[in-house]
N, C-alpha and C positions, 0 to 999 in steps of 0.2 A: 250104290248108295242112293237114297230117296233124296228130291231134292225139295224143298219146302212145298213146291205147289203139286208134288206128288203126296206128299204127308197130308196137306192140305185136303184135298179132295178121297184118301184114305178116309183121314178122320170123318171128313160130311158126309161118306158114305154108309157110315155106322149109324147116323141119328135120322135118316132121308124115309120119311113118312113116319115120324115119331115126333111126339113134343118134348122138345127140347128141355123143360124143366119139371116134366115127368120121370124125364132120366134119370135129371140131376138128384128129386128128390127120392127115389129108391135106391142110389147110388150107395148111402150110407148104411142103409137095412143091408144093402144085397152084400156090400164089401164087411160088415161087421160077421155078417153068416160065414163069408169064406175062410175068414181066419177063427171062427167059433175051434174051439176044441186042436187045434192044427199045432203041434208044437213050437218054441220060439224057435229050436233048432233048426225045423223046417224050416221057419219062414226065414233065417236069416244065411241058408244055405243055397250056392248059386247052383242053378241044371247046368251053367258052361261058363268058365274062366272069363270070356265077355259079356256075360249075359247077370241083371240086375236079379237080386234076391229078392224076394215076398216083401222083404220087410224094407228094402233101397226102395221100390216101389212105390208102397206108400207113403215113405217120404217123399217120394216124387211129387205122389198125387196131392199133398197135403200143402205143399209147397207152392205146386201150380194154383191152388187155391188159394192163397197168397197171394199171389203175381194177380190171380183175374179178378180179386179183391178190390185191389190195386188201379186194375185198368177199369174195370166196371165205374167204379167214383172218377177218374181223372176223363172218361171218354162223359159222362155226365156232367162235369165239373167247368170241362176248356172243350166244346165240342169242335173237333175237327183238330186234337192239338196231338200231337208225336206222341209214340207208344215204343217204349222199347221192347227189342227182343231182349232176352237171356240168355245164358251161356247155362246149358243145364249140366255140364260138367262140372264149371264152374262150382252151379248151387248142390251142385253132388258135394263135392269136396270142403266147402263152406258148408253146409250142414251135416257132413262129417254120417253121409247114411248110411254107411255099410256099418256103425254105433249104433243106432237109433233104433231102439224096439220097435217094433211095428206095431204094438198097440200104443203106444206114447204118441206114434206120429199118426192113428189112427185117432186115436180123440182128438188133435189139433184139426187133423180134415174136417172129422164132425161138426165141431164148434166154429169154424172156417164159413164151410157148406149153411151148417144153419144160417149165420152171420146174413152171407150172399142169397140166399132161395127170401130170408124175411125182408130185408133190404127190397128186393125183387118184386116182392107183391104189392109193393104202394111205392110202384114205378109210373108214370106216367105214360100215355102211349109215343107223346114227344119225347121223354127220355129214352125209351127203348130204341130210339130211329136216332139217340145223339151218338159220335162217332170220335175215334180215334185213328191216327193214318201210321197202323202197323208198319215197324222199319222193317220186315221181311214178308209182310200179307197186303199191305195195303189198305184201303181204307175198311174199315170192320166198325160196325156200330155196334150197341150193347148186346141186339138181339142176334148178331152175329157173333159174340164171344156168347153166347149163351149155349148157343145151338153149337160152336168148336169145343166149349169144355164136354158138352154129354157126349160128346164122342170120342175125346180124348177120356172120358171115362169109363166108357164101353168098351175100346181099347185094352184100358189097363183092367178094367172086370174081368177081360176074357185071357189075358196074360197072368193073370193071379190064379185063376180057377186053373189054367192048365197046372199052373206050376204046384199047388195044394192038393190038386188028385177030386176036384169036387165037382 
């Protein structure tokens, strides 16, 4: 089992000489292209009895976009003020994904994602460096959840393409 600060340094290693919100914004092009044409059936059928469907995915991802919503405003908000972790089984089961079309929770990421990247560009360079003290990473500032989500979404890019055949 991976333990956060193995997951951690996983995920940084995906975005390490890349801009971080270059990622993010080809995120929604590249992830709409995978599911182009892919049937529902596929996407809400699992490769292994533990293993998450195309379509629990991105719910995932739609979700996580939620949460960094979330923390992006509160670490800009109360700098230096507590960040929760999640329980992402939890928001599995609370958002009910193994239901949830993957294109339904594909437009909420979109509409999320733009939300976060416009927000973004009339950020100040002080608000980029304001910070939240992660209850399992520790202290992370904006530009540091910025650069974790493109990785956690290169992550899930490259988890979706396998599983879609593309």
């Amino acid at each position: 089992m991976e333990t956060v600060a193995q997951y951690a340094a996983r995920i940084q290693s995906y975005v390490e000489g890349k801009d971080p919100l270059e990622v993010q914004r080809q995120t929604p092009e590249l992830l709409s292209q995978l599911l182009q044409g892919v049937p529902e059936e596929k996407l809400t059928s699992r490769s292994q009895p533990d293993k998450w469907s195309v379509a629990e995915v991105v719910a995932h991802l739609s979700e996580a976009e939620l949460s960094a919503s979330w923390r992006y405003r509160q670490m800009i908000e109360h700098d230096g003020g507590p960040l929760s972790a999640y329980d992402q089984d939890l928001w599995y089961k609370l958002g009910d994904y193994p239901a949830r079309p993957a294109r339904e929770s594909l437009q909420l990421f979109l509409l999320l994602r733009k939300n976060n990247l416009d927000m973004m560009t009339r950020l100040t360079p002080e608000e980029w460096q304001r910070h939240g003290l992660h209850a399992e990473r520790g202290r992370m500032t904006v530009a540091d959840l910025a650069q974790a989500l493109a990785g956690h979404d290169l992550n899930h890019l490259e988890q979706i393409r396998k599983l879609v055949g593309k």
